[in-house]
Predicted model as a PDB file, atoms N, CA, C, CB and O in Angstrom, pLDDT in the B-factor column:
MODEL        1                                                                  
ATOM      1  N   UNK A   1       0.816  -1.186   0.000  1.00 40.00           N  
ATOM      2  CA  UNK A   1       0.000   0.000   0.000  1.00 40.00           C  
ATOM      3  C   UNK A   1       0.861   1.251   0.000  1.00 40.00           C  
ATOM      4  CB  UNK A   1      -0.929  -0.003   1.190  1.00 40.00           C  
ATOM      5  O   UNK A   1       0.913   1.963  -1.003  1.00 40.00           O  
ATOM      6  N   UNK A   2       1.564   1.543   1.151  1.00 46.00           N  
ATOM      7  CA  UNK A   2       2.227   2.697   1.289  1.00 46.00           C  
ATOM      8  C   UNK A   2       1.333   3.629   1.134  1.00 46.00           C  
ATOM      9  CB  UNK A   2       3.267   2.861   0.489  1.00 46.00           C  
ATOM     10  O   UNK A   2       0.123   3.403   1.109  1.00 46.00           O  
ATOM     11  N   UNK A   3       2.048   5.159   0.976  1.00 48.00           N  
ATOM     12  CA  UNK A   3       1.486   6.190   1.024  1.00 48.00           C  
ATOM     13  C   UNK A   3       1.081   6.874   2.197  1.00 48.00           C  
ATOM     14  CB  UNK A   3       0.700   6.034   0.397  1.00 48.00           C  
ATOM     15  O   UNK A   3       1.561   6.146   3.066  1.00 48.00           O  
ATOM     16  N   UNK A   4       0.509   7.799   2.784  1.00 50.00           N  
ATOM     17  CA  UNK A   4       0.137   8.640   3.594  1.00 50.00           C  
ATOM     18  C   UNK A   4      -1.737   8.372   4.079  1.00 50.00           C  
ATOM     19  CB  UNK A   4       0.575  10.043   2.814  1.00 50.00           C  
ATOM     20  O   UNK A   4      -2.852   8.559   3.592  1.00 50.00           O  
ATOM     21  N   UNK A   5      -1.259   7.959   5.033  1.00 54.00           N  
ATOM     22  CA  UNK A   5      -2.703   7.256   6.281  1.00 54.00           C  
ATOM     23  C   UNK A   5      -3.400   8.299   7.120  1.00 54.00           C  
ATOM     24  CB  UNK A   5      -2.044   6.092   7.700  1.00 54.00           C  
ATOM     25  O   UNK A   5      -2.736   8.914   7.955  1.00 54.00           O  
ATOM     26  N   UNK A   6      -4.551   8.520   6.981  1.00 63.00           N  
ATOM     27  CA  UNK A   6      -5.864   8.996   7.731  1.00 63.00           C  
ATOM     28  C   UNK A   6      -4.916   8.308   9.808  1.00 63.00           C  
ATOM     29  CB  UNK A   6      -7.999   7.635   6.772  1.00 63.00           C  
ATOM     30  O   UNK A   6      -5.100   7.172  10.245  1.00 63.00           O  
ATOM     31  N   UNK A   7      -4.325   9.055  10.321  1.00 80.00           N  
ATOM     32  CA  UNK A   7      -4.057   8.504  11.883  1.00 80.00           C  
ATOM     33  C   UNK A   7      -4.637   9.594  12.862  1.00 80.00           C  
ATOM     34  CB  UNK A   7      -2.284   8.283  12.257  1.00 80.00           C  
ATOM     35  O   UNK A   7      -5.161   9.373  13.953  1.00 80.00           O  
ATOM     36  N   UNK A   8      -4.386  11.151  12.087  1.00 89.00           N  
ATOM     37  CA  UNK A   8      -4.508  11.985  13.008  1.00 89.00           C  
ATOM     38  C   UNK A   8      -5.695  12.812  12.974  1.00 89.00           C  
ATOM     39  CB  UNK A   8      -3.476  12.651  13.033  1.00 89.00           C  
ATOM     40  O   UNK A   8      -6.090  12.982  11.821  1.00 89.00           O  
ATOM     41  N   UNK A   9      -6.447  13.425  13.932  1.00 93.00           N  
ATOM     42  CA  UNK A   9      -7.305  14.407  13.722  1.00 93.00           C  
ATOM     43  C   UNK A   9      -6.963  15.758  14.602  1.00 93.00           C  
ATOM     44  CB  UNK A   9      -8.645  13.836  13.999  1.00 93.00           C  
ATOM     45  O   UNK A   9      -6.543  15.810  15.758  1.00 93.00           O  
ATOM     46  N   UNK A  10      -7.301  16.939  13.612  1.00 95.00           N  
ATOM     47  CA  UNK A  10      -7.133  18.464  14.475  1.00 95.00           C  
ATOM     48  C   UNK A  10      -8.297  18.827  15.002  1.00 95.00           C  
ATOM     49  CB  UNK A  10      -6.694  19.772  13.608  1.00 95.00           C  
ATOM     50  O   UNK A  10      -9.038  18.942  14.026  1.00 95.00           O  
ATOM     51  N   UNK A  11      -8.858  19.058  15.891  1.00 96.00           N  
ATOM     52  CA  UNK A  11      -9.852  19.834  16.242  1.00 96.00           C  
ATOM     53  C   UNK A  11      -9.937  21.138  16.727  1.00 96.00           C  
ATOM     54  CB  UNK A  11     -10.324  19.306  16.896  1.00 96.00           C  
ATOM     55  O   UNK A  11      -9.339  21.319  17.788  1.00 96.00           O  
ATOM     56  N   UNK A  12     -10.438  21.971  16.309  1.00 97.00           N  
ATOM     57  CA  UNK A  12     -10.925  23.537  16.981  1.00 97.00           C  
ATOM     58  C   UNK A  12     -11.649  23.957  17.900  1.00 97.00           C  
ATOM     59  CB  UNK A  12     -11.484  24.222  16.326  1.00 97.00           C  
ATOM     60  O   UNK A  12     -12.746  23.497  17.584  1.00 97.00           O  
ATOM     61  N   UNK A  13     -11.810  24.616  18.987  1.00 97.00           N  
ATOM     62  CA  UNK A  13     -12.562  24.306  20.131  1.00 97.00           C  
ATOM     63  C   UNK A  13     -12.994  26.032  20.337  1.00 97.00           C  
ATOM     64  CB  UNK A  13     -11.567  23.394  21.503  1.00 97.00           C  
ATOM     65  O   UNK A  13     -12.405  26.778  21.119  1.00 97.00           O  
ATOM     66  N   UNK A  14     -13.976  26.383  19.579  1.00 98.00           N  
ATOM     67  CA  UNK A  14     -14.643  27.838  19.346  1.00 98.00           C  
ATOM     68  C   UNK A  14     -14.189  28.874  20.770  1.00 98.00           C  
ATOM     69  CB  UNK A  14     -16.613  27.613  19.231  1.00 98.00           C  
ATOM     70  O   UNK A  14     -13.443  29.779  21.142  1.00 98.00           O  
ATOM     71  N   UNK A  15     -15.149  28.054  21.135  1.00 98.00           N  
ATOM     72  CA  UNK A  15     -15.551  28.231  23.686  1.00 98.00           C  
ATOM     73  C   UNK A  15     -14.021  29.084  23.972  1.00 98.00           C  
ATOM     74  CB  UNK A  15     -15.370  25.528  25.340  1.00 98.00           C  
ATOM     75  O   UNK A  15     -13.946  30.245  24.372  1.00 98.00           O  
ATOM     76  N   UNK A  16     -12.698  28.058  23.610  1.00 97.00           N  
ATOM     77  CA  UNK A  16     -11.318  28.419  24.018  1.00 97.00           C  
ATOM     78  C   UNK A  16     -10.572  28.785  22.840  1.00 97.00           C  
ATOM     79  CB  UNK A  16     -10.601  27.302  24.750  1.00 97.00           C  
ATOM     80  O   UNK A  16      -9.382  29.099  22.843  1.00 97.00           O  
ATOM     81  N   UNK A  17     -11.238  28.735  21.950  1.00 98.00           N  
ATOM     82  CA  UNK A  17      -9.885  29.267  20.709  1.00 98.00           C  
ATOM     83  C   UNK A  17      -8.756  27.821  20.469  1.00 98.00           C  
ATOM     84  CB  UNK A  17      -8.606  30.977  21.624  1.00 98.00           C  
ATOM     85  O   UNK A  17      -7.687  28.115  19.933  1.00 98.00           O  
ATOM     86  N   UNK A  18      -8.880  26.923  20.691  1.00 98.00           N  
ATOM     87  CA  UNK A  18      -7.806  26.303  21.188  1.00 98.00           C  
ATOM     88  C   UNK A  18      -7.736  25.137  19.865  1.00 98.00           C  
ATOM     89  CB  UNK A  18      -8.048  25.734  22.890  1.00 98.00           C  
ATOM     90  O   UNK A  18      -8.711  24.743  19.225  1.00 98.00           O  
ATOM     91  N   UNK A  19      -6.965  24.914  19.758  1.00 98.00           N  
ATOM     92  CA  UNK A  19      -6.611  23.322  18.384  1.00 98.00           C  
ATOM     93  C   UNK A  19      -5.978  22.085  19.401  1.00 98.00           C  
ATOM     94  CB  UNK A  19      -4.820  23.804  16.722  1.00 98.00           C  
ATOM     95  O   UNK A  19      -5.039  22.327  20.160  1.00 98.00           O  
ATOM     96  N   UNK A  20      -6.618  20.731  19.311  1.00 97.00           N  
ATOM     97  CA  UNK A  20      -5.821  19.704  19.778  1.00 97.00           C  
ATOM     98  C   UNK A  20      -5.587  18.985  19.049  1.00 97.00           C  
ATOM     99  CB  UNK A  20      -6.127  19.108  20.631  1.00 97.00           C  
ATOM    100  O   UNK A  20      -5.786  19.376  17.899  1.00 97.00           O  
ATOM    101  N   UNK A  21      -5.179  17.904  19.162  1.00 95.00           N  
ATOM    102  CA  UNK A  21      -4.589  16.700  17.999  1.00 95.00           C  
ATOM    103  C   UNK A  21      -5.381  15.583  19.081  1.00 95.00           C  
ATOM    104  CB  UNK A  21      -2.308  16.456  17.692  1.00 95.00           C  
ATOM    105  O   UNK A  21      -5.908  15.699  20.188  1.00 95.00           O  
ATOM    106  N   UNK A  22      -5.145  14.403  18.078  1.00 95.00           N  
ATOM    107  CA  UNK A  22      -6.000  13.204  18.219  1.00 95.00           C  
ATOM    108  C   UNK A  22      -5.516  12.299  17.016  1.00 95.00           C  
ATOM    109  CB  UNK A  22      -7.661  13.572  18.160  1.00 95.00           C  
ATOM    110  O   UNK A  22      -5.444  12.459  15.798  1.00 95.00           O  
ATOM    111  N   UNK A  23      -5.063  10.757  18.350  1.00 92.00           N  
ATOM    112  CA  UNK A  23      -4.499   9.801  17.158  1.00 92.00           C  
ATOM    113  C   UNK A  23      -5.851   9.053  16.978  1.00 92.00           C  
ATOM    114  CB  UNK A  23      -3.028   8.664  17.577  1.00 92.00           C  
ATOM    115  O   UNK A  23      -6.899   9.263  17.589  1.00 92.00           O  
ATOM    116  N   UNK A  24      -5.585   8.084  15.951  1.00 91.00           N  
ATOM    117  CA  UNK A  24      -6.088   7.173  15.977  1.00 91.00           C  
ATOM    118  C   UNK A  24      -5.949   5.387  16.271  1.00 91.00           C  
ATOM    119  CB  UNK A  24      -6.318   7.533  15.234  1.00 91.00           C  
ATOM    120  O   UNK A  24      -4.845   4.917  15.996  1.00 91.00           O  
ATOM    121  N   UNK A  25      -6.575   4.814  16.588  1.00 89.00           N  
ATOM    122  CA  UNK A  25      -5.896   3.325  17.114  1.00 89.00           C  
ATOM    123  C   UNK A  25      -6.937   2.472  16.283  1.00 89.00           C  
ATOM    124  CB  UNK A  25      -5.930   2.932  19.102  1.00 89.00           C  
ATOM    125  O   UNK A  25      -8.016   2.726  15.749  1.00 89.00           O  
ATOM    126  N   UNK A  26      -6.125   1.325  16.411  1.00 87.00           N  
ATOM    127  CA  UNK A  26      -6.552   0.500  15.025  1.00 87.00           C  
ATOM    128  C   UNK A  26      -8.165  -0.231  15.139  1.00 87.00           C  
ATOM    129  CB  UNK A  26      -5.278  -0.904  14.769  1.00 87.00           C  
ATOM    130  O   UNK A  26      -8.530  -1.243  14.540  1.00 87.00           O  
ATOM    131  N   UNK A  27      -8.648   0.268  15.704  1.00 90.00           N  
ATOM    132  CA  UNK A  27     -10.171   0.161  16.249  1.00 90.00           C  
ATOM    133  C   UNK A  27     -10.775   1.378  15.410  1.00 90.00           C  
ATOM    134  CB  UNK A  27     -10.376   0.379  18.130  1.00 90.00           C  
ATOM    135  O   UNK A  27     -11.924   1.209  15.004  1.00 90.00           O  
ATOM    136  N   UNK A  28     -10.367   2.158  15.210  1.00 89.00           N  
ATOM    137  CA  UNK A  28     -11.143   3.433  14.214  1.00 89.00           C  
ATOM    138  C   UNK A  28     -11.001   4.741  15.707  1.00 89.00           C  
ATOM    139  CB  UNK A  28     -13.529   2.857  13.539  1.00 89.00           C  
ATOM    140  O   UNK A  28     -10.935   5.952  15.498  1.00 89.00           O  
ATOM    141  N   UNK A  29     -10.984   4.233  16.840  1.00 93.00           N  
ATOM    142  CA  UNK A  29     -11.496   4.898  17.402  1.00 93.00           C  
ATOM    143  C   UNK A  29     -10.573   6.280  18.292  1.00 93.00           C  
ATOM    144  CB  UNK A  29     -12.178   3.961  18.010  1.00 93.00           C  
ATOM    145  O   UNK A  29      -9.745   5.858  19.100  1.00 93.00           O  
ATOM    146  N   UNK A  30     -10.647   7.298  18.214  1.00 93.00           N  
ATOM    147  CA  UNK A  30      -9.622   8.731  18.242  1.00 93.00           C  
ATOM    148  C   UNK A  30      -9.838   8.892  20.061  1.00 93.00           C  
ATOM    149  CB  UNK A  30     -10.440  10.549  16.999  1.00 93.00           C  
ATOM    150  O   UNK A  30     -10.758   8.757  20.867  1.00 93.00           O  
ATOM    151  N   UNK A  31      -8.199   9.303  20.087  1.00 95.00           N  
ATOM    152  CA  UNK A  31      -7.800   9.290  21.692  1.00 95.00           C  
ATOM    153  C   UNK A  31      -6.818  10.601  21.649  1.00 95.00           C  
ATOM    154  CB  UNK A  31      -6.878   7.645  22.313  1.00 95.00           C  
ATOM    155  O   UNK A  31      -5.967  10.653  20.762  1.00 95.00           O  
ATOM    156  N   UNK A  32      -6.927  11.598  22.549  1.00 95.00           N  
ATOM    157  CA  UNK A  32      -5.755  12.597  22.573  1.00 95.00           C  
ATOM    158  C   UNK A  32      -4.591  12.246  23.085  1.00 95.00           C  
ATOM    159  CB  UNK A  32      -6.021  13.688  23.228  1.00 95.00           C  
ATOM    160  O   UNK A  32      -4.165  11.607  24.047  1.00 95.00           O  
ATOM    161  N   UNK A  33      -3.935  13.219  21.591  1.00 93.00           N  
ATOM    162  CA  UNK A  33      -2.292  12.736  21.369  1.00 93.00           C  
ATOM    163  C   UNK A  33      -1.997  13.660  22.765  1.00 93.00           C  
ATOM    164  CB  UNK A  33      -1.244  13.337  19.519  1.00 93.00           C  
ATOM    165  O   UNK A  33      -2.706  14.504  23.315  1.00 93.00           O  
ATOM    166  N   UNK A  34      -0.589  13.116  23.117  1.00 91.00           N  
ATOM    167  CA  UNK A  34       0.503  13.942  24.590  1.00 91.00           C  
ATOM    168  C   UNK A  34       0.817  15.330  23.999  1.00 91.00           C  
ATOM    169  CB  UNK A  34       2.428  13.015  25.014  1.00 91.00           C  
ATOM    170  O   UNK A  34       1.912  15.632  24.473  1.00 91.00           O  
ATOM    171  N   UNK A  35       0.334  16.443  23.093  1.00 93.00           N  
ATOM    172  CA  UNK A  35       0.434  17.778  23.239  1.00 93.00           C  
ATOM    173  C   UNK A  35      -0.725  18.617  24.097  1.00 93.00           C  
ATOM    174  CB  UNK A  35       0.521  18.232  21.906  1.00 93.00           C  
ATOM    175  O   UNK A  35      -1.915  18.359  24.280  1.00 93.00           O  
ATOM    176  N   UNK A  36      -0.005  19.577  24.488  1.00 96.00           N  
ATOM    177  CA  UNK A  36      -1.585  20.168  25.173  1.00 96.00           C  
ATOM    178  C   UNK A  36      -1.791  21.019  23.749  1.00 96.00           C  
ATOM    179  CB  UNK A  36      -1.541  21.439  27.044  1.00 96.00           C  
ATOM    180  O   UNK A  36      -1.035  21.187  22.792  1.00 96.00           O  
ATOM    181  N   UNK A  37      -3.207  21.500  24.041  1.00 97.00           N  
ATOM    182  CA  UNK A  37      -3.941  22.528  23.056  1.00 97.00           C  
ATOM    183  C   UNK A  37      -3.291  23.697  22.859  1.00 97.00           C  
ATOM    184  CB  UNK A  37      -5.261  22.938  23.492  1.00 97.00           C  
ATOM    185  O   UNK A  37      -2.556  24.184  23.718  1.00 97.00           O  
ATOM    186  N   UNK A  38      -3.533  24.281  21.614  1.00 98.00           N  
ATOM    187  CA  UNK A  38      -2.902  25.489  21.684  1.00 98.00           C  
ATOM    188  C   UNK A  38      -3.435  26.289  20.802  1.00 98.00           C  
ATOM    189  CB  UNK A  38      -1.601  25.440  21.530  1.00 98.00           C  
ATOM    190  O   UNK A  38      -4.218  25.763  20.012  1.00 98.00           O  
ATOM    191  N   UNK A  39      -3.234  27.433  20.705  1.00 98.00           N  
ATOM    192  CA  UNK A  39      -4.147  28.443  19.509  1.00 98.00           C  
ATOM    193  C   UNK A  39      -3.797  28.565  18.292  1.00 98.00           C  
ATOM    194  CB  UNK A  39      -4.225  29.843  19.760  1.00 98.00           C  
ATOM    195  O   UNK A  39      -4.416  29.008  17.324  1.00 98.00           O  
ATOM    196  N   UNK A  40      -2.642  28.096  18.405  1.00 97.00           N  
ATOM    197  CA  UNK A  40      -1.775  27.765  17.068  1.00 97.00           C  
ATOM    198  C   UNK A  40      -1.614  26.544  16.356  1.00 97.00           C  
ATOM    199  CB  UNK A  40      -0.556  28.002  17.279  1.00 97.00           C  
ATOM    200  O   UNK A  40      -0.612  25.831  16.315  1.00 97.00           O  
ATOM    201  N   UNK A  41      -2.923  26.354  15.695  1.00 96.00           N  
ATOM    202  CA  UNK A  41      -2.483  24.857  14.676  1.00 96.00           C  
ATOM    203  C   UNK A  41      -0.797  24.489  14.158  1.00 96.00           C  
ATOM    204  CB  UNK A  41      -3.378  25.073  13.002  1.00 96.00           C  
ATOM    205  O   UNK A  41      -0.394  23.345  13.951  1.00 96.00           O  
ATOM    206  N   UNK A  42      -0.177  25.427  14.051  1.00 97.00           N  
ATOM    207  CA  UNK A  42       0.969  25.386  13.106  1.00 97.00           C  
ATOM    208  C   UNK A  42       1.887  24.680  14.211  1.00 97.00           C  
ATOM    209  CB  UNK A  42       1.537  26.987  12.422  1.00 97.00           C  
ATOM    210  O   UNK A  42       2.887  24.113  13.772  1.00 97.00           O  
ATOM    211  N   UNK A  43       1.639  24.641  15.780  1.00 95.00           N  
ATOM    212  CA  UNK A  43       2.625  24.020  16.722  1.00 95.00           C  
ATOM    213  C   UNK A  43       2.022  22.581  16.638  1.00 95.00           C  
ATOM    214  CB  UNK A  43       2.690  24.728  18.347  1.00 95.00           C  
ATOM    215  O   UNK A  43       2.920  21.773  16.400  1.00 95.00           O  
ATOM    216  N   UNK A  44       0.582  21.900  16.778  1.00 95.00           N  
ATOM    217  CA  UNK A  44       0.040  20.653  16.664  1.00 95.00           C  
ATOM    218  C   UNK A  44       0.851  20.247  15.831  1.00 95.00           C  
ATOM    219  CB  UNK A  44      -1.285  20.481  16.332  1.00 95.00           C  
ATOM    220  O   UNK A  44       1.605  19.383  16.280  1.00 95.00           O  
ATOM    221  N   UNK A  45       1.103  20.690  14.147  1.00 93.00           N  
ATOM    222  CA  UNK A  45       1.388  20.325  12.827  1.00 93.00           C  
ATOM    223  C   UNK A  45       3.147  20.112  12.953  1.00 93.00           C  
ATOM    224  CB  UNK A  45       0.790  21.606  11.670  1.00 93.00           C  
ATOM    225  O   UNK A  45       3.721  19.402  12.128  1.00 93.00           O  
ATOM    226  N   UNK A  46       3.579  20.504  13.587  1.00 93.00           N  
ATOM    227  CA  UNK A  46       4.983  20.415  14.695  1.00 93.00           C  
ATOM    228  C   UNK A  46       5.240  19.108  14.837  1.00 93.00           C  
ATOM    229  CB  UNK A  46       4.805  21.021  16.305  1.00 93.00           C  
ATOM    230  O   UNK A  46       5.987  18.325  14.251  1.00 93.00           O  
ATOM    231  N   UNK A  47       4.137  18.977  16.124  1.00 89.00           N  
ATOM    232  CA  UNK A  47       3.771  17.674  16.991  1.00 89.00           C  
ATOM    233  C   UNK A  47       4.063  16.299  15.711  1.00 89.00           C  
ATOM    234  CB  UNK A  47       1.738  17.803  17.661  1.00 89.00           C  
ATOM    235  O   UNK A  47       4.867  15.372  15.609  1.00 89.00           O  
ATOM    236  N   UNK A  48       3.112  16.732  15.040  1.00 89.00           N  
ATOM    237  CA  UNK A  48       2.747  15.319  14.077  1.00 89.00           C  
ATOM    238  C   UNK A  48       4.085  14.919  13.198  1.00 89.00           C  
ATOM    239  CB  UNK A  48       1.317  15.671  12.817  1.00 89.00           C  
ATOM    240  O   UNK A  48       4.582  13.793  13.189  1.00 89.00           O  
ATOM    241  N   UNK A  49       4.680  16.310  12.301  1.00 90.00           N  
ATOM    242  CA  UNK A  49       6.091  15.944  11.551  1.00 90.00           C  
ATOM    243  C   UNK A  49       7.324  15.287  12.835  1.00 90.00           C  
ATOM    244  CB  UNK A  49       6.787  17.687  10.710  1.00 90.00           C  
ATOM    245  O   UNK A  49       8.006  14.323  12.488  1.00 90.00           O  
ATOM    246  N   UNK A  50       7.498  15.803  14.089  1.00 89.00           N  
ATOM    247  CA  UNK A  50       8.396  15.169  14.407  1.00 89.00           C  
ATOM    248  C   UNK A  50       8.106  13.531  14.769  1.00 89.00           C  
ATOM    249  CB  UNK A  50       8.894  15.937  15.357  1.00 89.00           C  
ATOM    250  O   UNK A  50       8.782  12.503  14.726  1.00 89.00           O  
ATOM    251  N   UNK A  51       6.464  13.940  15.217  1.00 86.00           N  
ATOM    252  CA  UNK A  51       6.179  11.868  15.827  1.00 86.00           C  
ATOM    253  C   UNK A  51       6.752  11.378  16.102  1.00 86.00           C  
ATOM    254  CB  UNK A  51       5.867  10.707  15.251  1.00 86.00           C  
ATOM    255  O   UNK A  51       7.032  10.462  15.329  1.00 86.00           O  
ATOM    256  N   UNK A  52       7.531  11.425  17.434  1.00 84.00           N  
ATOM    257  CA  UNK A  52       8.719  10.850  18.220  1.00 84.00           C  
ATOM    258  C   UNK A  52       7.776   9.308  17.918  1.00 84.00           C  
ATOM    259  CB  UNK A  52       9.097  11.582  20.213  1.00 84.00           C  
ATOM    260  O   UNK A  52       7.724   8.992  16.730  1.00 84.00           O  
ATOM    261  N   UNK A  53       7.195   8.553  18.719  1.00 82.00           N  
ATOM    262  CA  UNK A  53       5.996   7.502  18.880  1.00 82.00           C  
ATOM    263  C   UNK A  53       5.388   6.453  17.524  1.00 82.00           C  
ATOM    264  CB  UNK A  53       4.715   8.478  19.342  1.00 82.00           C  
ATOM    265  O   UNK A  53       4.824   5.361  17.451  1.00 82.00           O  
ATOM    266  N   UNK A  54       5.929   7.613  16.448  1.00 83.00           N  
ATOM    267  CA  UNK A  54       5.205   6.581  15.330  1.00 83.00           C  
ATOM    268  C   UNK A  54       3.851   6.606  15.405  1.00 83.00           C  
ATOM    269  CB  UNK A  54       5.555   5.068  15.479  1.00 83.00           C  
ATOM    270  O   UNK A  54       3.438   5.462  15.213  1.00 83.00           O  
ATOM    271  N   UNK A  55       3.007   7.338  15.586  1.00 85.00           N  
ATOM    272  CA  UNK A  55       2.004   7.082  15.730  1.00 85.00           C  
ATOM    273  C   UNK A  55       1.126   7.421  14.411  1.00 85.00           C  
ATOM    274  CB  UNK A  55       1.740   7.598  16.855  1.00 85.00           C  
ATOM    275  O   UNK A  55       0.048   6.950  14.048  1.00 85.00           O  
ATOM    276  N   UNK A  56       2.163   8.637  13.678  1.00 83.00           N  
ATOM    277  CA  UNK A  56       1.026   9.531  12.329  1.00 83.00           C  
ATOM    278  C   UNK A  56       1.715   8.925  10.938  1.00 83.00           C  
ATOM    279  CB  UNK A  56       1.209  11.831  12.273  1.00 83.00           C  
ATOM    280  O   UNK A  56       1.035   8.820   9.917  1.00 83.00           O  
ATOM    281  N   UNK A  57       3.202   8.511  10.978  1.00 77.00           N  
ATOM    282  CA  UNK A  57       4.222   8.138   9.855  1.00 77.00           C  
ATOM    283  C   UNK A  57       4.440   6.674  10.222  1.00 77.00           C  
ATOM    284  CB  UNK A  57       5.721   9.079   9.842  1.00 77.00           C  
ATOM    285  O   UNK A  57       5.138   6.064   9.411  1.00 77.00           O  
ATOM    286  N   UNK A  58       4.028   6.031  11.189  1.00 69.00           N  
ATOM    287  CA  UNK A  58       4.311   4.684  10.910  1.00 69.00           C  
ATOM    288  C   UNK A  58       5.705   4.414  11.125  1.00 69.00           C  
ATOM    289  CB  UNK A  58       3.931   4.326   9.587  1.00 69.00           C  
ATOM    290  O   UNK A  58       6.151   3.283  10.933  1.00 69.00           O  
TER     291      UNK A  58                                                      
ENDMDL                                                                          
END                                                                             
């Protein structure tokens, strides 16, 4: 297969302004990743390229 996999989700949270991340596990089912929230998507998007864990690049 290869290629680039559906693992992560961003969410926006209106209430706080805030963006979190969210992996996914092989159940379908989404659990929050170890960053806290932040107002800045561009630090989440951080989070995911380095993926110490393997969790978004496999």
């Amino acid at each position: 297969m290869g290629g680039w996999q559906t693992g992560g989700r961003l969410r926006y949270t209106r209430a706080t302004r805030q963006w979190s991340l969210y992996w996914r596990d092989r159940n379908l089912a989404f659990h929050t990743y170890d960053l806290p929230a932040s107002p800045r998507v561009e630090d989440l998007l951080a989070g995911v390229a380095h993926d110490p864990n393997a969790i978004f690049w496999g």
